[in-house]
KETI-70094 format. One record per residue (C-alpha): residue in three letters; chain; x, z, y. Coordinates in Angstrom, 3 decimals. Layout:
ALA A X Z Y
...
//
This chain:
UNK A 146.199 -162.278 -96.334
UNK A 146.937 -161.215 -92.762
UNK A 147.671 -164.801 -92.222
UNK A 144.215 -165.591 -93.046
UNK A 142.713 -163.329 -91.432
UNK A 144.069 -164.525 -88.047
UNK A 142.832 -167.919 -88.812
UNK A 139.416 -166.805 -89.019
UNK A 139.605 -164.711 -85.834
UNK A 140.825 -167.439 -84.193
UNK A 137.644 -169.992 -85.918
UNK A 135.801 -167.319 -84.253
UNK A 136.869 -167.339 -80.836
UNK A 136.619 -171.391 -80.992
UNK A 133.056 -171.062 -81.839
UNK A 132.157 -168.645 -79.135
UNK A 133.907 -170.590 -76.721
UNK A 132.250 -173.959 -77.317
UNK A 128.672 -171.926 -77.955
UNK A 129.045 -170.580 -74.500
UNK A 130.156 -174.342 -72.726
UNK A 127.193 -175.292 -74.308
UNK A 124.715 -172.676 -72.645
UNK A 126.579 -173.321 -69.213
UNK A 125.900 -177.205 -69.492
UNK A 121.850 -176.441 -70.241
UNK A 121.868 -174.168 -67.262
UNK A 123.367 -176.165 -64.680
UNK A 120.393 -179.051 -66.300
UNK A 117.747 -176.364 -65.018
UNK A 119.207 -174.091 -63.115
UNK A 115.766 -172.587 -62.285
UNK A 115.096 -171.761 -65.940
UNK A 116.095 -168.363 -65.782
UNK A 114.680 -167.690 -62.175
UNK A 111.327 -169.152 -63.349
UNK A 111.067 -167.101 -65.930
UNK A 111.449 -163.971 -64.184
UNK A 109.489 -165.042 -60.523
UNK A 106.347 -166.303 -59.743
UNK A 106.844 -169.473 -57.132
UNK A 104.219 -168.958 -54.069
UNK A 101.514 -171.009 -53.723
UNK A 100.485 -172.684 -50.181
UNK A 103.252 -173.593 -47.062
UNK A 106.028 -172.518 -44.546
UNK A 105.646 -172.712 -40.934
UNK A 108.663 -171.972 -38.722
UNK A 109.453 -168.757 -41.698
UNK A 105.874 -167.954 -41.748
UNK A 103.872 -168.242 -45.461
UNK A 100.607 -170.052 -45.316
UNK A 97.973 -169.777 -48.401
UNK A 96.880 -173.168 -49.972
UNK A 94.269 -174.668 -47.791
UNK A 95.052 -172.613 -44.555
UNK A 94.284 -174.811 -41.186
UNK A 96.896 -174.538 -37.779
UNK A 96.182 -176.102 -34.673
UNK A 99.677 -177.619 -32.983
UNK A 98.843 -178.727 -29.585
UNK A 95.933 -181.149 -30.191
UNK A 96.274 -181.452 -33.771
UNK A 94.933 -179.753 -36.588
UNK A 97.351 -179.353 -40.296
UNK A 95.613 -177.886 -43.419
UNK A 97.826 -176.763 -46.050
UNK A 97.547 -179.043 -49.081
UNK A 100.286 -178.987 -52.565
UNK A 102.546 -177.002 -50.435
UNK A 102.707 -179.276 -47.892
UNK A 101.051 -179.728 -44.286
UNK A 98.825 -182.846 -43.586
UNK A 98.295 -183.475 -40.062
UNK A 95.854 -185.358 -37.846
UNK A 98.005 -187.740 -35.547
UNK A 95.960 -188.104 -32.511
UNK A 98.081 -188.504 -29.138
UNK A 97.968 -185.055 -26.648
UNK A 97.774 -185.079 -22.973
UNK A 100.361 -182.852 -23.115
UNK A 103.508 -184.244 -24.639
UNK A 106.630 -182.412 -23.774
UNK A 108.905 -185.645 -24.471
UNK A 107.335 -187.343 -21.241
UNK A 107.441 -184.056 -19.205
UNK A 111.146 -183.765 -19.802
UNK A 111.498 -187.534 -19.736
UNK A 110.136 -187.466 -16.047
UNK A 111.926 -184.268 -14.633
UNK A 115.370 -185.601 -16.334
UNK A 114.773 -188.696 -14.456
UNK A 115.040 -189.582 -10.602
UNK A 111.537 -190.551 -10.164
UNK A 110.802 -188.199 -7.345
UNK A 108.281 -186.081 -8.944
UNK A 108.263 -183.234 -10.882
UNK A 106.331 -182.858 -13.895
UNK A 104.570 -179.548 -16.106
UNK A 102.813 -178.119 -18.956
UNK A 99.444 -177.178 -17.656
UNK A 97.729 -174.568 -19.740
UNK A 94.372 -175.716 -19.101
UNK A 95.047 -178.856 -20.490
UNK A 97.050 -177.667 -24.142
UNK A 95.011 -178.207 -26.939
UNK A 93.220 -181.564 -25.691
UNK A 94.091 -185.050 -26.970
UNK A 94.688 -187.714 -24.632
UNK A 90.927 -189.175 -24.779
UNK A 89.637 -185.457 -24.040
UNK A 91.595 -185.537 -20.907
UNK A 90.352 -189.133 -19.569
UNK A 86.670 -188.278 -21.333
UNK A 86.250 -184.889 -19.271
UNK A 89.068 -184.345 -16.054
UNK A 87.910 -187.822 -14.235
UNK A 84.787 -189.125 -14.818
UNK A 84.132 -191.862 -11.776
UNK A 82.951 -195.013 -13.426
UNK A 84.334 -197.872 -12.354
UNK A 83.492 -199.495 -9.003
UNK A 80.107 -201.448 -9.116
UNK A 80.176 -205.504 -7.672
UNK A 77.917 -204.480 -5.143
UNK A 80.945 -201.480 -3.840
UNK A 83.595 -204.324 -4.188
UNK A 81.357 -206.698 -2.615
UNK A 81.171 -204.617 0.530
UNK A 82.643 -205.968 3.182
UNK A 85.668 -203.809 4.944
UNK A 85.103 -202.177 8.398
UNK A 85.761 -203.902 10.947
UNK A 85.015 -201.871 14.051
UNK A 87.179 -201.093 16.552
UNK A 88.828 -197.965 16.564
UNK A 90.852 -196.443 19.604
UNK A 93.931 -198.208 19.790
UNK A 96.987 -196.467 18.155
UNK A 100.408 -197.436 19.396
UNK A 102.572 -194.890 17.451
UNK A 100.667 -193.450 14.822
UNK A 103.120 -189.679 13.842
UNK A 104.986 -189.843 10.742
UNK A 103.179 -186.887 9.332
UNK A 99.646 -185.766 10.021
UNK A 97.254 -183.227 7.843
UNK A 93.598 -183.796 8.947
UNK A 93.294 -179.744 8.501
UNK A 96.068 -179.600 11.038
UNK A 94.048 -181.628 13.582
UNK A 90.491 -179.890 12.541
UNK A 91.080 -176.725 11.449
UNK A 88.454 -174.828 9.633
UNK A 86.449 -177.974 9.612
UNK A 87.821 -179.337 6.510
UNK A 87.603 -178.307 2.700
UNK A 90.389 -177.597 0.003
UNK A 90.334 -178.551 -3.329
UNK A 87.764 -177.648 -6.352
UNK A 88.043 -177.245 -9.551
UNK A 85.821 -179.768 -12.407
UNK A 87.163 -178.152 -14.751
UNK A 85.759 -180.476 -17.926
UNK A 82.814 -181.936 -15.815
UNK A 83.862 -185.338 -16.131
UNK A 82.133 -185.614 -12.617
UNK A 85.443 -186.539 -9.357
UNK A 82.773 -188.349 -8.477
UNK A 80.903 -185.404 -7.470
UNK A 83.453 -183.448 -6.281
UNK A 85.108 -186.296 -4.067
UNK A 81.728 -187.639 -3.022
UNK A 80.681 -183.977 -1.788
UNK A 84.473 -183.215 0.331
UNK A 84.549 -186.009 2.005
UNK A 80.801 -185.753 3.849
UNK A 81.366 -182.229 3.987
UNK A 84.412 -182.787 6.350
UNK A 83.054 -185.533 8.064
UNK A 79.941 -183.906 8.789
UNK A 81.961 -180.822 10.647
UNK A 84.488 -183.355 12.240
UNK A 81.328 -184.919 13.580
UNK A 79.541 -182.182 14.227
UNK A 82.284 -180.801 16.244
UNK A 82.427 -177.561 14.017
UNK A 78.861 -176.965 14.477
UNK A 77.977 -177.215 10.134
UNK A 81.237 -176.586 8.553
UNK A 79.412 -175.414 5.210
UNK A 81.057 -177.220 2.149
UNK A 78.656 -179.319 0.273
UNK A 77.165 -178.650 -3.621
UNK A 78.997 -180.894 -6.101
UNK A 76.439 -179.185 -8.489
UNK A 73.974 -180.513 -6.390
UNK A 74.783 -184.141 -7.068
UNK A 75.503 -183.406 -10.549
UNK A 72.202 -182.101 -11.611
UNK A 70.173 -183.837 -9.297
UNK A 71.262 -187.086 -8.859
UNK A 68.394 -188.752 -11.357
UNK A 69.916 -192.081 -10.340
UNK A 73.304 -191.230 -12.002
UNK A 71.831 -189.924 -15.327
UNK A 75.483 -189.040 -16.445
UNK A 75.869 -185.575 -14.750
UNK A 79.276 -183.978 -16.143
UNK A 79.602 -187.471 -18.257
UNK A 80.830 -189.254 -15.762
UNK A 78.642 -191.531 -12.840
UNK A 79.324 -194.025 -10.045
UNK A 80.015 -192.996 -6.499
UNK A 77.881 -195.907 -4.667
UNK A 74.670 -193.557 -6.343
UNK A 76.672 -190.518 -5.083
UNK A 76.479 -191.993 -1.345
UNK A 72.807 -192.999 -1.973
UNK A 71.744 -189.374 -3.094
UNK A 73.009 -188.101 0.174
UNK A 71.459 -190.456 2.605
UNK A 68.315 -190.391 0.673
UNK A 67.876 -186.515 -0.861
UNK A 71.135 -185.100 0.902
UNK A 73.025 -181.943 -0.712
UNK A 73.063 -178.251 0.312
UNK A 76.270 -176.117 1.030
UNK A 78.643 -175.099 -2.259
UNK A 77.330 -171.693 -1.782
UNK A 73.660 -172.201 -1.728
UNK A 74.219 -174.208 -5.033
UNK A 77.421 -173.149 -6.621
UNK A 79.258 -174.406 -9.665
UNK A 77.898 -173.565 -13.100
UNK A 80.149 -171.965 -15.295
UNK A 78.702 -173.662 -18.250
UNK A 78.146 -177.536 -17.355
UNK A 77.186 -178.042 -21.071
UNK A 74.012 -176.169 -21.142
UNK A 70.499 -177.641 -21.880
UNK A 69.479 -174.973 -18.630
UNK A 71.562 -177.232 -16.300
UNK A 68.281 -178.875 -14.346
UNK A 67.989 -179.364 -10.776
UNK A 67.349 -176.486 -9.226
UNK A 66.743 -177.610 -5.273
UNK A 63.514 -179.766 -4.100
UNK A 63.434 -181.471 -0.796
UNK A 60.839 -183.406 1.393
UNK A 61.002 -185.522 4.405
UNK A 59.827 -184.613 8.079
UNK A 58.459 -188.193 8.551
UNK A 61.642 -189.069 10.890
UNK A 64.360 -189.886 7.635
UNK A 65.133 -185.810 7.821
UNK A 64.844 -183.864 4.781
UNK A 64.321 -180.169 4.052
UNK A 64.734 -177.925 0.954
UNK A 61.279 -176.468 -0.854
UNK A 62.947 -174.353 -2.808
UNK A 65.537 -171.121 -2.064
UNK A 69.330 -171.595 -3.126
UNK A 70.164 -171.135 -6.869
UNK A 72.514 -168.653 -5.364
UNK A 70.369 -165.701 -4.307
UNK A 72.601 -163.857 -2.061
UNK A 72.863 -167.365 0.114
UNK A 69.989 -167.592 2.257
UNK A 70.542 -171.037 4.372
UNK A 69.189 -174.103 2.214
UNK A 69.760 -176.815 4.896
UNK A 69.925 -180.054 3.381
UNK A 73.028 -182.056 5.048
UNK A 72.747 -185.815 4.711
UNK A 74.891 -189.110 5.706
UNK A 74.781 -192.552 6.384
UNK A 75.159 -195.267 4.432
UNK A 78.687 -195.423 3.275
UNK A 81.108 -198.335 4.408
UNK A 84.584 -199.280 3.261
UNK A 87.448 -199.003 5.185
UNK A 89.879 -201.809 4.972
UNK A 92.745 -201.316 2.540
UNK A 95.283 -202.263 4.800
UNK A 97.696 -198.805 5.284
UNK A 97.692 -198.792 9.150
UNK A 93.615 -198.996 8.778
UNK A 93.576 -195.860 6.630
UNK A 95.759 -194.228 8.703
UNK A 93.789 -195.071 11.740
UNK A 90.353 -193.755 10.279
UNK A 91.430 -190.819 8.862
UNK A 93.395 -189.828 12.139
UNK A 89.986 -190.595 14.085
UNK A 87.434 -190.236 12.058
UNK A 88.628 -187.897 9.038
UNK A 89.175 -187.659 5.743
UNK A 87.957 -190.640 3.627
UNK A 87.558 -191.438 -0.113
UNK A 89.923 -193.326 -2.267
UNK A 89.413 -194.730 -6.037
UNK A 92.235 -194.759 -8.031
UNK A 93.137 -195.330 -11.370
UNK A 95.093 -192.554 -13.658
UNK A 97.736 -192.881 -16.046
UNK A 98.519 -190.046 -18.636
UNK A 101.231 -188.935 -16.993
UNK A 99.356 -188.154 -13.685
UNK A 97.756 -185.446 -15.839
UNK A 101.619 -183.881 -15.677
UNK A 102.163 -183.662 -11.595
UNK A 103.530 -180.685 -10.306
UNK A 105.487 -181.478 -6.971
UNK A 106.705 -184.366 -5.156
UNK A 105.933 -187.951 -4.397
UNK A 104.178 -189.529 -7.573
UNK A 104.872 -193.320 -8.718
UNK A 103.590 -193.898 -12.230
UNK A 106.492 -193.401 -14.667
UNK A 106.226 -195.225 -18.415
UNK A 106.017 -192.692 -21.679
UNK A 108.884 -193.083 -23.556
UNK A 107.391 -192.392 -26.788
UNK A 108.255 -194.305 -29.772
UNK A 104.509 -195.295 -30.146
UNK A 104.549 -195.055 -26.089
UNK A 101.546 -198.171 -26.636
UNK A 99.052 -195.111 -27.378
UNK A 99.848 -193.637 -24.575
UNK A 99.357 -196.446 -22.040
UNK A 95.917 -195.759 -20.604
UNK A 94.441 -195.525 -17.550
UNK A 90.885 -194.525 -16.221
UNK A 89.225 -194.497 -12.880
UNK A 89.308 -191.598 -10.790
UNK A 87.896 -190.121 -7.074
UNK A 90.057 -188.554 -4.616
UNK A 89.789 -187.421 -1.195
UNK A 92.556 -188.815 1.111
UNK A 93.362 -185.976 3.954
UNK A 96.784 -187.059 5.318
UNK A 100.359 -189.161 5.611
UNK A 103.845 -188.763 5.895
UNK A 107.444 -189.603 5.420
UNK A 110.515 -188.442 3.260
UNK A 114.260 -189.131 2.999
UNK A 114.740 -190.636 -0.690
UNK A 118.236 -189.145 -2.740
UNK A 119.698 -192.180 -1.455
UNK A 118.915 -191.941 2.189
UNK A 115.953 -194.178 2.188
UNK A 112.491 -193.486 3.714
UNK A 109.939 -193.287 1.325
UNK A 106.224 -192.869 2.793
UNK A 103.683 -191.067 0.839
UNK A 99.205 -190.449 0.948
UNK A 98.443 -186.497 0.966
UNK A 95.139 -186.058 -0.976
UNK A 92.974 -183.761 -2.880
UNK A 92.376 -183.789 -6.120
UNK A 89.511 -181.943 -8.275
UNK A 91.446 -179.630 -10.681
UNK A 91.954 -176.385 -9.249
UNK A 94.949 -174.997 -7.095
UNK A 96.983 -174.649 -9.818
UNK A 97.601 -177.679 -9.965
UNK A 99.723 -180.039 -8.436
UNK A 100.609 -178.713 -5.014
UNK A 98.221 -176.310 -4.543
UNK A 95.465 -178.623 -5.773
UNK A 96.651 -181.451 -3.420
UNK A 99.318 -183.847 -4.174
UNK A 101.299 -186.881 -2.483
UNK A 101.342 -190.425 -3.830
UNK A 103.657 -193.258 -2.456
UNK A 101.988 -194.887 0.488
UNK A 101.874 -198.924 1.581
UNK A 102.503 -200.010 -1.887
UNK A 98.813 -199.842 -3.476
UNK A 100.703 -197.221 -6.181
UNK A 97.605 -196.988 -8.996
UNK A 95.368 -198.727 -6.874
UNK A 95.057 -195.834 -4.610
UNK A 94.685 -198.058 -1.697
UNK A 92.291 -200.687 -2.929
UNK A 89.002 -199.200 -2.153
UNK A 88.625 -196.781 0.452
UNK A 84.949 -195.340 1.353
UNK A 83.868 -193.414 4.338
UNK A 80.487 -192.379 5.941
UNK A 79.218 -190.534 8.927
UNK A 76.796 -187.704 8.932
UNK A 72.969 -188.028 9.434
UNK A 72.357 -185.567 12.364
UNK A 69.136 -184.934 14.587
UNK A 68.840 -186.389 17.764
UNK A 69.696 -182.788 19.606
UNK A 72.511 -182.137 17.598
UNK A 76.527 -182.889 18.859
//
């Protein structure tokens, strides 16, 4: 009896022991059965640890990613700011240092060319003009380095900000007859002229913060002429419908024109209209610039802008290729105004001499260098050399 009694304690044990095999083999076939049972999975996504309800919408850089069955679908539009090319370029000996502008995070590539430049390209009848050929005071040893604001101080004007007026042909347009005008003038008007001006008034343009051409730029100021910056300031919002031209003029009979209305600006009280002459083109040869802008000051240069120009922070810039894996996106260029104000030379990491343009751009002092920056010089880099304008300033027959 105790005999059999073993046997069916040890029947027993069998059984439990296969029973239980067969409850581990079901649980490693779902081994969320039990946790499912007792939990509620959450609905919606994770971002960098963060929980996200379903349909919740992100912005990453330029892109917007809704939350859709727990998963993120993003738009894939291409950034002006992409970190890869910033690192690419300061990791690189390309002589130029790049950054992540703040202003510009958050726009996609198109936004940047749509709104920061804004100069439509040049017309046949600007390319058609034939270069200057007048003689200038001979220069036998032009300096390796010269800053018109060195040689005219006071008389010249620093850099603006457009902000997203698509409008550096406003903004160049404006700097360069404002300096030329006090050069001339022998520091008699050193007022900076109204890019606002141009932009709301030139009829002829019809584009305003849209973009527009320069050769209607030059027209508007021999024909209507512009008042000072301060007299007609920027406006802070360029997109609103209450952005009509505020300043009238009307001609003394002898080509010299004079406001009818007060400045925008009430505080300002002088609402002298400054005008120029027609506008000619300098010839493109490097020794020529360098010549006029020595003489005659600072002159106006059309270039054409890559994305990563949007990047520049210090240095000499030479356009440097994206190295994204769909880098073809990112392969763009647009035409741009600049104001040309200088020259000069550096020793290159390897000893060489490496000339370079100092101009102005329109995007604020922050950035680039202080709101200028320096380009390589003699070697047409993005067309900066190609067509260069200049004009002198209309002024009466008693003034300097």
């Amino acid at each position: 009896m105790w005999t059999g009694y073993k046997i069916f304690i040890f029947s027993y044990l069998i059984t439990e022991i296969w029973m239980e095999k067969q409850y581990a083999s079901q649980r490693e076939v779902d081994p969320g059965a039990d946790f499912t049972s007792n939990h509620t999975i959450l609905e919606g996504c994770l971002r960098e640890g963060q929980h996200y309800e379903e349909g919740s919408a992100i912005k990453e850089n330029c892109n917007f990613c809704t939350c859709s069955g727990r998963q993120w679908k993003c738009s894939q539009h291409v950034c002006l700011v992409e970190p890869e090319l910033i690192e690419h370029v300061n990791k690189g000996d390309y002589g130029w240092t790049a950054q992540n502008y703040s202003q510009f995070w958050g726009m996609t590539l198109e936004e940047g060319f749509k709104y920061r430049l804004g100069t439509l390209p040049p017309s046949s009848m600007l390319l058609s003009m034939n270069e200057m050929t007048a003689p200038l005071p001979a220069v036998s040893d032009l300096p390796e380095f010269f800053v018109a604001s060195y040689k005219w101080p006071g008389w010249t004007h620093g850099p603006l900000d457009q902000k997203n007026c698509a409008a550096s042909w406003a903004f160049s347009t404006a700097s360069v007859a404002a300096d030329r005008i006090a050069i001339q003038s022998k520091g008699r008007y050193t007022a900076n002229l109204s890019p606002q001006n141009l932009i709301s008034c030139c009829a002829k343009n019809r584009h305003g913060c849209n973009g527009g051409s320069i050769d209607r730029a030059w027209w508007y100021l021999r024909k209507r002429g512009l008042v000072s910056h301060a007299c007609y300031p920027l406006f802070k919002d360029q997109n609103a419908t209450s952005n009509v031209c505020a300043m009238a003029s009307r001609s003394d009979g002898r080509g010299k024109r004079h406001a009818t209305k007060p400045c925008p600006n009430i505080i300002e009280k002088s609402n002298r209209i400054y005008q120029c002459s027609p506008p000619y083109r300098v010839s493109s040869n490097e020794t020529e610039i360098m010549k006029e802008i020595i003489h005659n000051g600072p002159v106006q240069a059309i270039m054409q802008v890559h994305e990563d120009f949007f990047h520049y922070k210090s240095g000499i810039y030479r356009h440097v290729t994206s190295t994204n894996e769909e880098s073809e996106k990112y392969r763009k260029l647009r035409t741009h105004a600049v104001k040309l104000t200088g020259w000069g030379t550096l020793r290159g990491a390897q000893g060489q001499k490496e000339k370079f343009w100092i101009a102005a751009n329109s995007w604020g002092k922050s950035w680039g260098e202080n709101g200028y920056f320096r380009i390589l010089r003699g070697v047409n880099e993005s067309d900066i050399e190609k067509l260069i304008i200049a004009a002198w300033g209309h002024l009466n027959s008693d003034e300097p």
